[in-house]
N, C-alpha and C positions, 0 to 999 in steps of 0.2 A: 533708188536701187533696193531690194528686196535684199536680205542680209539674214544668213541661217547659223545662230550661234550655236556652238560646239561642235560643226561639222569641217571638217579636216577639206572637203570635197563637194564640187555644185551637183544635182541634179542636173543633166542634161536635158530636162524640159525648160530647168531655171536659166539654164546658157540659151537655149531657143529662145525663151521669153525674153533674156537681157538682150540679147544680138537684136529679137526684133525692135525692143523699144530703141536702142541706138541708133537705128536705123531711120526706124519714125521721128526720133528727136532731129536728126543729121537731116534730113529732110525735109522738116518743117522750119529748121532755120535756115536751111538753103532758097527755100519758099519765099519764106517769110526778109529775109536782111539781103536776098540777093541785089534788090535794087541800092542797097544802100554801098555793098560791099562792090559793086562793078561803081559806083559814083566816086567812094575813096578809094579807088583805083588799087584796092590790097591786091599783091603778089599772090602768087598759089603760097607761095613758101611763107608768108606772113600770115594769108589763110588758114594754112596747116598748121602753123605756131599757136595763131589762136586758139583754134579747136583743139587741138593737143594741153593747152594752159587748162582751158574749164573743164575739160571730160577727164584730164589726168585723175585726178583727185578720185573720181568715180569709178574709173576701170582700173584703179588700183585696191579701190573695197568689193571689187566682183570675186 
């Protein structure tokens, strides 16, 4: 994530640009571990745990 020190406030091109890569990341590992993730049989709700543990951390410094 791209990070603008001394600024109180994002650019809204920086919000467009962080939404889009979210998106592209959120996508590409849907892509990419779907087979894995319908094999270990995860819940939505253990899914969403997931993805909520590793992205926190990041959309907490946006």
């Amino acid at each position: 994530m791209l990070l603008v020190p001394n600024h109180s406030h994002l650019q809204p091109q920086h919000i467009a640009s962080t939404t889009a890569m979210l998106i592209l990341v959120l996508g590409h590992l849907t892509v990419s571990q779907w087979s894995d993730l319908k094999a270990e049989r995860f819940s939505s709700v253990l899914l969403l745990h997931h993805l909520q543990r590793d992205f926190h951390p990041d959309l907490a410094t946006v």
